[in-house]
N, C-alpha and C positions, 0 to 999 in steps of 0.2 A: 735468595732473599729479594723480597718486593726494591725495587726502585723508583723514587718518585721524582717529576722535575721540580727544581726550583722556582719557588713561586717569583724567586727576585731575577732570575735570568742567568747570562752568563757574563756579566760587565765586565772582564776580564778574560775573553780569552788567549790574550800570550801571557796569563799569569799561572801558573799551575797551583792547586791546595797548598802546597807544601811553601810556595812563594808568599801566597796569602797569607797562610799563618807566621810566616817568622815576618811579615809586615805588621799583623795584628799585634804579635809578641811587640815589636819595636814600640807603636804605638803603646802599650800598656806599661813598658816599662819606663817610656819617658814622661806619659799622665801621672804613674807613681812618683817618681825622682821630684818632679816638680810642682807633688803636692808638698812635701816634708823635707827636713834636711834626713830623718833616721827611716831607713828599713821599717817596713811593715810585717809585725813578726806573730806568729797564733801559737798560741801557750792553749795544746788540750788538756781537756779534764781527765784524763788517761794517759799512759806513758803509751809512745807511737815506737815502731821501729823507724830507723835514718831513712826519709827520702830522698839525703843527697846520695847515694849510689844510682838514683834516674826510678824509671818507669817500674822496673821488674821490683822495687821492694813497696810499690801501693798497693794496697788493698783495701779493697770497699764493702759495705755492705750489700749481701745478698738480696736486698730488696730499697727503696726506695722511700722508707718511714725515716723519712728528714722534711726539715724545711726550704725552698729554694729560694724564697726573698725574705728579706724583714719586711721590709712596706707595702709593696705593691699586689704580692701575691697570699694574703690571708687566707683564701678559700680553697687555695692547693696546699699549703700545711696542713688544714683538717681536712683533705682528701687524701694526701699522704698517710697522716695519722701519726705527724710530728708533733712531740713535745717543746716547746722553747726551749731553749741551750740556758742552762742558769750555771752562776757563778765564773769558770773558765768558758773558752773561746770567743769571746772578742779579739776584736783588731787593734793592735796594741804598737805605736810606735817606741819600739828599743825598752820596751818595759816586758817586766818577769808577773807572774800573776801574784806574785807574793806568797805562795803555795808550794816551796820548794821540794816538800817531802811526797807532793804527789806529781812531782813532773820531774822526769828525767834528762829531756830532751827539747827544746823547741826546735819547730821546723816554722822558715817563713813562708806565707801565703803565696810569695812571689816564684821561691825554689820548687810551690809546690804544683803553681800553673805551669812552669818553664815545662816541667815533665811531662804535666798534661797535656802540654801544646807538640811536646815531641823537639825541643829545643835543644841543642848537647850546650853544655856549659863553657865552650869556647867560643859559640856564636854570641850564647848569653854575656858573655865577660866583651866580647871586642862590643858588643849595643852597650855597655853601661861607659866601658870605657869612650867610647864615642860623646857616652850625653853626658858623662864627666867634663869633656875637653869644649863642647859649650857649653856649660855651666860657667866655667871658670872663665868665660871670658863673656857672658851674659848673664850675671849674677841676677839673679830673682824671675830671669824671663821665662814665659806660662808657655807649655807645649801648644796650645791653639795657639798661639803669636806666632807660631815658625813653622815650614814647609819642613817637615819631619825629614825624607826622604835626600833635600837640598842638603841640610845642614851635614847628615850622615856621609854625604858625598864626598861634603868640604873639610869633613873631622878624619874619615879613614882613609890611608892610601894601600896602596899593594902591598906594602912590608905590614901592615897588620892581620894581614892574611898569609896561612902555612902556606900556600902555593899562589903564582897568578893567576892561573885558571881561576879558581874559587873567586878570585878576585874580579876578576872579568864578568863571573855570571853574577855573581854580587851587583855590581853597576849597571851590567844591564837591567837588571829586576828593579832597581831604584826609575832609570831612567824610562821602563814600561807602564812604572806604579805612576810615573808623575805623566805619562799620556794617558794613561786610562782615568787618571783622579783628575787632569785642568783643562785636558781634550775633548775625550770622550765622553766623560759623566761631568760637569763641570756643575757647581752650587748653582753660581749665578752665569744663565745665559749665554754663549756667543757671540758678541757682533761679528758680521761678514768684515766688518771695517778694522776690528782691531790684528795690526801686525804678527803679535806677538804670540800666534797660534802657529803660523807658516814656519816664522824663528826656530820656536821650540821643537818642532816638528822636523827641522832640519839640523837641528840639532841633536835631538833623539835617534836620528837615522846615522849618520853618523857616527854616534856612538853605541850603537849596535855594530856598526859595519868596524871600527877599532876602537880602544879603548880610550876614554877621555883622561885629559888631566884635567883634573876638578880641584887639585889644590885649590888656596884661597887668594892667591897672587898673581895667577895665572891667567889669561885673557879669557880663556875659553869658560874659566870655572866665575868671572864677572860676569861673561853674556849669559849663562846659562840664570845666576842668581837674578840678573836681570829681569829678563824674560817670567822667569818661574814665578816672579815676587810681582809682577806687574799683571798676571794672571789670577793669583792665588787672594792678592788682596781686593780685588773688586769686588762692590758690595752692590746688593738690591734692595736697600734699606728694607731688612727684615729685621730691624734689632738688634742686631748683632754688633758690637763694638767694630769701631773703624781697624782696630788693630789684630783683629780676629783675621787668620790665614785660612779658605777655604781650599784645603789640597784636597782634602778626605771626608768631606760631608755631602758628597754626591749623591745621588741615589741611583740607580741598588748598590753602584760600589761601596758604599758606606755600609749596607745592610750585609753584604756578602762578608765584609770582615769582622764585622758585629759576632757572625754567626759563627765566625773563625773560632773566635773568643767564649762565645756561651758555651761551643763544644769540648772545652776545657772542662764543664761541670762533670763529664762523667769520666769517669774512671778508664784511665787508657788501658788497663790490664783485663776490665770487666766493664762492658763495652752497655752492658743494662742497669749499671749499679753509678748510682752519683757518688761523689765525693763527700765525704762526711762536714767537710770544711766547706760546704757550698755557696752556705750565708757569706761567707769571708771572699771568697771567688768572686760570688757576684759585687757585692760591695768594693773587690778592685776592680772588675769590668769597668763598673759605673764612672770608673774616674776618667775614662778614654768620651764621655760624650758629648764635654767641649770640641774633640777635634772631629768626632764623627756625627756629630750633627744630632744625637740622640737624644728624645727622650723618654719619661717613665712610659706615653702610651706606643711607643716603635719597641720599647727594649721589651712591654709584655704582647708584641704580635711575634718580635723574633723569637723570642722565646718559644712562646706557644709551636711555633714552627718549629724550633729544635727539638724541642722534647716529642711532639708528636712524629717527627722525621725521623726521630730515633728509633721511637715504640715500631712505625711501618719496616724499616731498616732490619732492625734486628729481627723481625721475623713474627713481630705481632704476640708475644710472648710475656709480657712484662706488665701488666693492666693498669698499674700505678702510674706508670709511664700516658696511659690516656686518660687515666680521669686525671693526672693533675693537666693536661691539654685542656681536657673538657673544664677543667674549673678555671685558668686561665680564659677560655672564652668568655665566660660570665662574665670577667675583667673588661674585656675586649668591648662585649656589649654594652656596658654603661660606660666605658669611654667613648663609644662608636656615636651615643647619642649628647654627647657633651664637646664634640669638634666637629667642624666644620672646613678640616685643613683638607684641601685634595689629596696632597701628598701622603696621607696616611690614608686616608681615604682607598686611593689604588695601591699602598701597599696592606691593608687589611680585607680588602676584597679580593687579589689575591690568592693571598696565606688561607683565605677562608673558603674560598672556590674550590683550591686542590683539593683542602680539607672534605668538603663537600661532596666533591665528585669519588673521591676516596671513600667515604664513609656509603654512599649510594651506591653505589658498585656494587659492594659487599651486604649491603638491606637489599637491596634489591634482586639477591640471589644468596640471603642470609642462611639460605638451607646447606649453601658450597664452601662456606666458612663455620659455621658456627657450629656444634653441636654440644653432645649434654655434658664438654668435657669441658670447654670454654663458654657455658651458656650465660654467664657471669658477663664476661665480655660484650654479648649482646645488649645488655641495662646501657650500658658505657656507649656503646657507637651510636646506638636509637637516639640518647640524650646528647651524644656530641651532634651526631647529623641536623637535627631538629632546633637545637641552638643555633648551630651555624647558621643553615634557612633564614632563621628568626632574625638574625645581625645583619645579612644578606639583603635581605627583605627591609628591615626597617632602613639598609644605607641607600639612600636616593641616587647616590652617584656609580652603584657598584652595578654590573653586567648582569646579573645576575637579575636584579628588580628588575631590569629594562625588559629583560624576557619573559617574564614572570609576571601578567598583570597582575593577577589574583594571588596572591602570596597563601601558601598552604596552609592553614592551621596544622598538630603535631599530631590529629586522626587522622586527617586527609592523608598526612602522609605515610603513616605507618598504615592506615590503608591500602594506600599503593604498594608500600614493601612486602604486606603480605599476599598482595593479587599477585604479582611479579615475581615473588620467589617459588609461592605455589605451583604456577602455572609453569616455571623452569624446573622444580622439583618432578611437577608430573609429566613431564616433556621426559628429563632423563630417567625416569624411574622405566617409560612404557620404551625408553631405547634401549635399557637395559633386560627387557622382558623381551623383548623383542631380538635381541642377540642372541641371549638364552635361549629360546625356542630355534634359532638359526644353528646355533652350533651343539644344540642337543646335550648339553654341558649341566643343563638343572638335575640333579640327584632327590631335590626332595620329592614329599609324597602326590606336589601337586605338578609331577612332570608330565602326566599324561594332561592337563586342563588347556586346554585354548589359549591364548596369549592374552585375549582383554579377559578372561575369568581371573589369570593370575595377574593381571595387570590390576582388576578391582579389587583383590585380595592384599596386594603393595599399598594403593592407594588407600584402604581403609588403617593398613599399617600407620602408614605418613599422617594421617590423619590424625589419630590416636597419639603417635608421636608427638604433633604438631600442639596437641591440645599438652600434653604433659610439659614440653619441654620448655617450646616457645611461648605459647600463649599466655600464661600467667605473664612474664615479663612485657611482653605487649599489650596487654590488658591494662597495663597502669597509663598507657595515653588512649588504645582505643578499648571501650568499654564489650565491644563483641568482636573480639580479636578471635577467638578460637571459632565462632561463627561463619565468619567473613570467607576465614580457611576452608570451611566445609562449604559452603556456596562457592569458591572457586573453583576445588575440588570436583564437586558434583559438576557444576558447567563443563570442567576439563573433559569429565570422564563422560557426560553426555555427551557432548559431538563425538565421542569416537564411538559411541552405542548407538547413536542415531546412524551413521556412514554404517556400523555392522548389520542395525534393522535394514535399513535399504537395501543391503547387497544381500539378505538371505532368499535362497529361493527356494529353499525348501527347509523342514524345521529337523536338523539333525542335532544328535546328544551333545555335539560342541557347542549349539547353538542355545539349545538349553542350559548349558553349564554356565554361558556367558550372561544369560539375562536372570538366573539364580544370583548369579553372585553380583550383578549389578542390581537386583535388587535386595539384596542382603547390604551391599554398601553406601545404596540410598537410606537405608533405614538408620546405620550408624553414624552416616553425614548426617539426617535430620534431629537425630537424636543430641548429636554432639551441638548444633546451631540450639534444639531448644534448651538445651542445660545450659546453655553459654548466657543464653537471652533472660534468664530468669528472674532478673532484678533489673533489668532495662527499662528505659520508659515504655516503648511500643510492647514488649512481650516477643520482641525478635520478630515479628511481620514482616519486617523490611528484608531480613536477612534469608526469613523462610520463600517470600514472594520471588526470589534469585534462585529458587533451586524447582522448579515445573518438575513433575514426576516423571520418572522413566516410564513406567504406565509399563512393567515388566511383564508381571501376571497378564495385561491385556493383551501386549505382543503375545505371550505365550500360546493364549488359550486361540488366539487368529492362527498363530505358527504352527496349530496342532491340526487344527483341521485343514489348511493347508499344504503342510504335510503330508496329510492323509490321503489326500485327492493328486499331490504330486507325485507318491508312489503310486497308487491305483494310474492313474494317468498314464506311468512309465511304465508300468509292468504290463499294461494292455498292448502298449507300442510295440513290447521286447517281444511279445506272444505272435503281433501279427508280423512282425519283420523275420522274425526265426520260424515260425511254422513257414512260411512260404520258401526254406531252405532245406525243413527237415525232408532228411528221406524214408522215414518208416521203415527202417533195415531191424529187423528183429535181431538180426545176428549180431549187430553194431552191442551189444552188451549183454550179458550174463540173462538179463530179466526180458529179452526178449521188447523191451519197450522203449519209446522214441527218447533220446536222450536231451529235446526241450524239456520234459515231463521231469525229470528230473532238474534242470537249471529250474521250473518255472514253480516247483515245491520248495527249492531251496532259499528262492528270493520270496516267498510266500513267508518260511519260516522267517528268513533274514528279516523280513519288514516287522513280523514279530516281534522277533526277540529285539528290533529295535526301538520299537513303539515302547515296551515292558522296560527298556533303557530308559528313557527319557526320565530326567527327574521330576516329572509332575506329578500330581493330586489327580487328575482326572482320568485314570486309566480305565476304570469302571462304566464312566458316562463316555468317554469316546469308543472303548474296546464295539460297540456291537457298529458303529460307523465305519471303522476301520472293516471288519470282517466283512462287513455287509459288499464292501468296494473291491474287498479281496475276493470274494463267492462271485462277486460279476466278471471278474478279469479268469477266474477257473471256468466259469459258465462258457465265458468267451471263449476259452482255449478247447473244451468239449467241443462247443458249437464250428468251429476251426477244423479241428482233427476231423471231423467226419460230415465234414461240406460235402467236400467233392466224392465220396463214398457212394449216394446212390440211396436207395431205399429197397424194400420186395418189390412193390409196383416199378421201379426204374427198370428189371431186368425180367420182368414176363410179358413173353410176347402177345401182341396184339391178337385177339382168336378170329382168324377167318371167316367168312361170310360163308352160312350154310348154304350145301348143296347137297345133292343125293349120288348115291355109287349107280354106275347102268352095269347091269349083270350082262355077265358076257365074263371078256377072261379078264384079268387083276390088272394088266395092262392096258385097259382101253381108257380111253378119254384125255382125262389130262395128266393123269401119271404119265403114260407116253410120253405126249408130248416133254416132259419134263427126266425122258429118261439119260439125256445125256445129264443134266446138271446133279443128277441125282448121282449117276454113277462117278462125277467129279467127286461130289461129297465124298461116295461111300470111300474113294479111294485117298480121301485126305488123312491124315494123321493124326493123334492126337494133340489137339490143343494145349491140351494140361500140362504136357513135356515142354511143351517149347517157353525158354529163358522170360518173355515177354509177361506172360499169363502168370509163370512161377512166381517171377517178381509182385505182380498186382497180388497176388495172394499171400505171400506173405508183409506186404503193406497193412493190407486188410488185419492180417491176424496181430501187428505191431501195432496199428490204431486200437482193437481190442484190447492189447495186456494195458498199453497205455492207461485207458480211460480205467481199468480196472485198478490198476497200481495208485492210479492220482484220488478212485474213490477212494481205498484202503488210507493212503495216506491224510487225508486232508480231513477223512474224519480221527485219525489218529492226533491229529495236527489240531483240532480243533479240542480232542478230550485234553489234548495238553497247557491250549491255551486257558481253557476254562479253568482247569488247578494254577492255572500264574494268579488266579485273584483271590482274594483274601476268605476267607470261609465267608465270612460277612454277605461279600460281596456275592457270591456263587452261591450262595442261599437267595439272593435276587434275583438269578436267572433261570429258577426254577419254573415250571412251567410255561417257559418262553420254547421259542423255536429251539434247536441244536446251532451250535455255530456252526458253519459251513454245508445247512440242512440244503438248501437249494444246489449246491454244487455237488454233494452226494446222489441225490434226486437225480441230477442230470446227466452224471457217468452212468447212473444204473440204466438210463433208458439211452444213453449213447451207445452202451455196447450192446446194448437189447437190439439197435438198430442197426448197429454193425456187424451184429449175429446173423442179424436176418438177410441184410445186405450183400454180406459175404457169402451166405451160402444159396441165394437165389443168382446172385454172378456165376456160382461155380455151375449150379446144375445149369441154368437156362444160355449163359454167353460162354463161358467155359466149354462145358460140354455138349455147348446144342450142337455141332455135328454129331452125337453118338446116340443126343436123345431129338432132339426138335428134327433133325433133317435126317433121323436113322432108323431109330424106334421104330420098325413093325411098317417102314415102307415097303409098298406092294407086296409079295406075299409073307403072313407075319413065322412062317416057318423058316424065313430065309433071313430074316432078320431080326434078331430075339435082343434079350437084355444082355448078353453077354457085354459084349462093348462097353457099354455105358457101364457097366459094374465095373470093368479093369478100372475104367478111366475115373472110375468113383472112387476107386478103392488108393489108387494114388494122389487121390486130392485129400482123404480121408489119413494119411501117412504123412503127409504135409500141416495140414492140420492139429494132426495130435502133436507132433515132434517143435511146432511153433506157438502152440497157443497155451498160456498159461493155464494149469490143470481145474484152477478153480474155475475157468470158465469155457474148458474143453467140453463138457459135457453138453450146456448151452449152447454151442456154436453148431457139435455133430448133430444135436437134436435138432438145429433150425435147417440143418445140412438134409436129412431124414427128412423133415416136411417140406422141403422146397423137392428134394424127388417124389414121394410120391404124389406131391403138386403135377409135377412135372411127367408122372405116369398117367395122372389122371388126364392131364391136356393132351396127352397122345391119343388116348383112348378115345376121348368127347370131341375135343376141338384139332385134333390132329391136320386139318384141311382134306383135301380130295384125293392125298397120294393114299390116304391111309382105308382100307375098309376089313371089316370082321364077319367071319362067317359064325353061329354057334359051334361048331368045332375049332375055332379057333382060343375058343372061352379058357380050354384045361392050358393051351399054352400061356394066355397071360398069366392065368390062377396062375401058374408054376415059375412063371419071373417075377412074378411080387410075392413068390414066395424067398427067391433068391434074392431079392433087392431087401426083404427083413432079414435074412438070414448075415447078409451084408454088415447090419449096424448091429446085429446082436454079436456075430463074431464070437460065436460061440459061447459066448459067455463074458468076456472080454471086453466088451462096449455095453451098448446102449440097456437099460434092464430092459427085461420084456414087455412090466405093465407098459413101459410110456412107448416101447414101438407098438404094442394093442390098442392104445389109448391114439397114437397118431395114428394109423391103419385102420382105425375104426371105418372114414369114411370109403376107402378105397374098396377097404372089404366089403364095403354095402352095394357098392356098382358094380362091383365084378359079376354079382348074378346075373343083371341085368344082359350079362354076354350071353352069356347060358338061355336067357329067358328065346320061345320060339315068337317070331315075329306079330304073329296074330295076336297073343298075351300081350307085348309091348303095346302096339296099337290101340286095346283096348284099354289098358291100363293109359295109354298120353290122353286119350279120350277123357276118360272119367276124372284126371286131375284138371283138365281144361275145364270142361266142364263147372268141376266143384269150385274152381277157383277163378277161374275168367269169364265162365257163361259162354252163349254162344250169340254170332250174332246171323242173324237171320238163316240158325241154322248151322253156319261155317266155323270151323273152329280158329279161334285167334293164335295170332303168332306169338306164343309168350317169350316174355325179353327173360333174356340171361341178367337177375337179378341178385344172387346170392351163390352163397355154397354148393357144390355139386350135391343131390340127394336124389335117393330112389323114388322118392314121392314128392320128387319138383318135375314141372310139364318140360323147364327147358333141359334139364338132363333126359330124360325120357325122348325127348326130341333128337337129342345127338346123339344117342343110341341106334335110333330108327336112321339118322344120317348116314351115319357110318356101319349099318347093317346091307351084308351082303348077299342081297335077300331081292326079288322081284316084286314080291308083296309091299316089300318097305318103299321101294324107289316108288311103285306107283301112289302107293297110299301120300305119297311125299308131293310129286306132282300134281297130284288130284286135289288136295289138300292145301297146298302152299305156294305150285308150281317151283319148286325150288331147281335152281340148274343143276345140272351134271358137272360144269366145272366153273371155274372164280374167272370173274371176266375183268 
């Protein structure tokens, strides 16, 4: 249970409760004794069970529809929902109601506080007997004429007490009551000059330290009355009769045992229920306000303090318990503007402070107390908070105005309670969203969502709540109460969407989930502000101008294409940092192809299928931007994979500078010369075997399947994205490009080029020792195509067993024309080691017949039309071997001729400009170069002077 401090302090601390109370008791029971000679006795209007067995046989009502004063409190009877008491319960001295047949029993008013004070009836009987024995010897004297405390000193001794102990703390608690009521709290004043504080003082010590005799004859029990009486009776002309005894009208001592006595009203057995006899309670309280200094405007602030101290006490439980507080304020404030006394003054500013800070506590985090079980309660603290203020505010002397220039009107401030609880509301709503996603603990269907998606899904919650629950009840002070909540709201949940926009860097499906639902939650905050505003003067302006748009949709449509361009951006990085690792191992997997090719289709797809995630509208109108950025980052990984590869022209060698053969024997000139390097050659090994060359070839053939696998896929890749859109929509991209057309395009001509690459490496750097430095040097019977076939035929087994089938056939056929490329350049451009007699014509015929029989394979490779169709050219120069010298000459003449003219007679040197052909001058020319003939060599020097060997 809540505890609250005391607005009056602790005036007493060597007195404990329990002390107080059987002092307040004293006091009340001697205010009664000496208003009457007879008992005060209440005749109900129903028969009661005996409250003299004590506390266990009261019972109360369940609830608190009674009255608590006759005069001073009208406005808490009709907030109770009390009826006047008619005919029975009055206070009646020593009289019956006249009613015998419906009353069985009286109980009096006095037996009936004793219980409620927690008195036993032996303390009760020696206090009466005490103010009996001065009665009878002060006949008619008034309890305020006499120091209560003194007199009970000088009336009991030790034999009226069962034991001394009890007797001892007895005295002492007299002798603490009379320093805390003429020392410490004293009515009127201290002088520094009067004696008779020092006296007392040393006497009080004293008799704490051993017990006093106080008898009445006794020296010690004169100086004490001395003393006590020369204290108690100094006045500060306020009014008060000269004969008036101030022991107990101090203040707060006075208030604190006030409060002793009001907490009498409620029921000691039911601790939320008052006493049905309240009116009669109170009405004997009152009679103690001679000697405590009371009046009607101190007894309705203590009050209000009791009952409200009660309602916080018990647990907040009992709501009757605050409105009759709250309607006591009302009290409060039309007396607050009718005195002028400081004294009350600082004790209802105060009472009203705690109240205050009590009641704002709880408005100002109304969402941590209140809900739709108690929202009843909430009418009550709004209207007690904002009265209080109002009394606060209007008292010139109280703390409270002094800090508060501008006193709040009762929107201003439930204004404030609702900025303030909102914003504590959505503080703990996004901690507990936030835990939830920590400990993985959410079950529902929105566990997969982002923290601020499920965070703006609560807050629309709270909101909708806020309008149902609270708002109506806050709307009777401020007019756009449910409004206000939604412009807080939205403010809260915008700075944490604005911190989300700033830290996105790129637009992922979390990202869009969060600005969906924040703007879904915008829509039913503004919705909720303008239903709210709808009979307002402005039309809600004020309230809508508080809430700037999240501008969701426009983040979106920025975050998309950003997005778009941060994947394109990444996946280009991933392509150049990982191909510069790949190693082209065909063997490394099943498919023979580089295993980036597949991470770089799978994050293709991924980017896909995550654009196709995203919950927007504009998959249609971005989809060909995105591909477009995708088809560049595939171009780029083609353009990649076959950089460094080469091209045909990379690996055919440069054609020697013509010269003519000098007849004589095969060895003359610069073959000689070159015959040691030659015979190094001839006795080198094959190339194709050694680890070095194997490896570069089958790179070769793994960039191949590569670029093949990544076409096949990515137009696969592309049929499939174009079914992710709606008929609709794929009926628009009708006659447009293919998606992924350009990066199709560019594997088909990557591997065209890889084809070509590969297999001009193999015949011409590969195997040029078997062909470029072997083929048909010096005499061609000693050196035939044998060679070059083995070492073809093992590249060609390499080949087939590495390269995938669909593009095997491509690769053998680029294999195919890069030799008999490679046949041809022996033949024509061979340089000076090489020459041919016309008997040497049937041997080449018969190794280009072996080099087609090679890719036919019996049947087994290449078809026949396309090695006739490559073989076309080759077949056409072979005559040319055959043809006898005088023919050739004739025939380079007549193309010269026909085609260059002559100049002044001489024929021109025509350039090696195209394709080898039987009816071009510069094939016919190399013919006659490399003819081993005496006719030719002169016709050659005579003609062109060409040398006999490369200088």
């Amino acid at each position: 249970m809540e505890s609250l401090p005391s607005p009056f302090g602790d005036p007493a601390p060597n007195l404990s409760d329990s002390e107080l109370r059987e002092t307040a008791y004293e006091i009340l029971v001697a205010a009664c004794r000496t208003t009457g000679s007879r008992p005060l006795t209440f005749i109900p209007q129903s028969p009661k069970s005996d409250r003299s067995n004590g506390a266990a046989s009261l019972s109360a009502s369940p609830s608190l529809h009674r009255s608590l004063t006759s005069t001073a409190a009208s406005r808490v009877k009709k907030a109770l929902g009390m009826k006047k008491r008619g005919g029975g319960g009055d206070v009646r001295e020593g009289e019956s109601s006249g009613q015998p047949d419906r009353v069985k029993k009286s109980v009096t008013v006095g037996e009936l506080v004793r219980v409620q004070m927690r008195i036993s009836e032996q303390i009760d009987s020696r206090i009466r007997r005490a103010l009996l024995r001065i009665a009878s010897g002060q006949l008619g004297r008034r309890v305020e004429t006499m120091v209560l405390p003194l007199e009970l000193l000088q009336q009991l001794k030790a034999t009226d007490f069962p034991d001394h102990e009890e007797y001892i703390s007895w005295q002492r608690r007299n002798l603490k009551l009379l320093e805390a009521s003429l020392i410490a709290h004293p009515h009127v004043p201290l002088s520094k000059s009067d004696k008779s504080v020092q006296q007392l003082k040393q006497i009080i010590r004293s008799g704490l330290e051993r017990p006093l005799d106080t008898g009445k004859i006794t020296g010690e029990s004169q100086n004490l009355r001395s003393v006590v009486m020369s204290l108690a009776t100094r006045s500060n002309n306020d009014g008060i009769g000269p004969d008036t005894c101030h022991w107990a009208d101090g203040f707060p001592l006075n208030l604190r045992i006030y409060q002793m006595l009001l907490e009498s009203c409620f029921d000691v057995n039911d601790e939320l229920s008052v006493v049905e006899e309240v009116d009669e309670v109170l009405e004997l309280i009152k009679k103690t306000w001679p000697v405590l200094g009371m009046n009607q405007m101190v007894h309705n602030v203590c009050f209000l303090w009791v009952l409200f101290n009660r309602y916080v006490a018990t647990g907040q439980v009992e709501n009757d318990l605050l409105v009759a507080a709250h309607n006591l304020i009302l009290e409060v404030e039309s007396e607050a503007k009718e005195t002028n006394d400081p004294k009350y003054s600082k004790i209802s500013s105060s009472v009203l402070s705690l109240i205050l800070d009590w009641a704002e506590k709880r408005l100002l985090a109304y969402h941590d107390t209140f809900n739709i079980d108690n929202v009843e309660t909430l009418e009550t603290t709004v209207s007690l908070g904002i009265s209080v203020a109002k009394v606060l505010g209007e008292d010139a002397s109280s703390e409270y105005r002094r800090k508060k220039k501008n006193v709040d009107s009762g929107r201003d401030r439930v204004d404030t309670y609702i900025r303030s609880s909102l914003r504590m509301a959505f503080s703990q709503t996004k901690k507990m969203v936030e835990h939830s996603k920590r400990s993985k603990s959410r079950q529902s269907s929105t566990s997969n969502l982002p923290a601020l998606a499920t965070l703006a899904e609560d807050i629309g919650h709270l909101a909708f709540n806020e309008k149902a629950i609270f708002s109506p009840i806050l709307k009777n002070w401020h007019p756009l109460a449910a409004g206000v909540a939604a412009a807080t709201l939205h403010s809260c949940y915008g700075t944490e969407l604005k911190k989300f926009v700033s830290g996105i860097t790129e637009l992922t499906p979390d990202a869009i989930r969060v600005l969906t639902a924040a703007d879904k939650l915008e829509k039913d905050l503004v919705q909720i502000a303008v239903q709210d505003a709808v009979d307002s003067d402005d039309g809600g302006k004020s309230v809508i101008r508080e809430m700037p748009p999240f501008e969701a949709e426009v983040v979106i449509g920025n975050l998309v294409k950003s997005w778009i361009k941060t994947r394109v951006d990444r996946l280009k990085e991933w392509i150049d940092r990982n191909l510069q690792q790949e190693a082209w191992n065909p063997k490394l997997n099943k498919l023979g192809i580089a295993p980036s090719s597949v991470d770089v289709l799978r994050m293709v797809d991924e980017t896909l299928e995550a654009f196709f995630l995203l919950p927007i509208l504009l998959h249609t109108v971005l989809l060909p931007e995105l591909t477009s950025g995708l088809d560049k980052c595939m171009q780029h990984y083609v353009s990649k994979a076959k950089s460094s590869c080469g091209s045909r022209n990379t690996f055919l060698p440069a054609l020697p500078a013509l010269t003519r053969c000098t007849v004589g024997s095969r060895l003359h000139g610069v073959f000689k010369k070159k015959e040691k390097p030659m015979a190094a050659s001839n006795r080198r090994k094959s190339q194709i075997g050694t680890s070095n060359d194997s490896a570069e070839i089958l790179q070769f053939c793994c960039r191949i399947n590569t670029l093949h696998y990544i076409r096949t896929e990515i137009e696969s890749s592309g049929r499939k994205t174009l079914n992710r859109l709606p008929e609709s929509d794929i009926a628009a991209f009708d006659g447009k490009a293919k998606i992924f057309e350009q990066s199709i395009g560019y594997c088909s001509k990557g591997v065209q080029q890889l084809s070509e690459a590969t297999a001009y490496k193999i015949v011409f750097h590969d195997l040029s020792n078997v062909l470029w430095d072997g083929l048909y040097v010096g005499e061609v019977s000693s050196s035939r195509v044998e060679s070059f076939l083995q070492e073809l035929e093992r590249c060609l087994e390499i080949i087939s067993s590495s390269v995938h089938d669909r593009v095997r056939t491509r690769v053998i056929s680029d294999i195919m024309r890069a030799s008999f490329d490679g046949f041809l350049l022996v033949l024509l451009a061979g340089g000076p080691s090489r020459c041919f007699t016309v008997q040497d014509s049937d041997a080449v015929d018969e190794d280009f017949k072996f080099l087609c029989d090679l890719f036919w394979s019996n049947g087994d490779g290449l078809p026949l039309d396309l090695i006739e169709k490559v073989s076309t050219t080759v077949k056409s120069i072979l005559p040319l071997l055959r043809t006898d010298t005088e023919s050739l000459i004739e025939r380079f003449k007549a193309v010269c001729l026909e085609n260059h003219g002559s100049d002044r007679g001489k024929l021109p040197l025509p350039p090696t400009s195209g394709p080898w052909s039987p009816t071009e001058a510069n094939t016919l020319l190399r013919v006659l170069c490399y003819r081993y003939d005496e006719s030719a060599t002169k016709f050659l020097k005579r003609t062109y002077n060409l040398p006999r060997k490369l200088t």
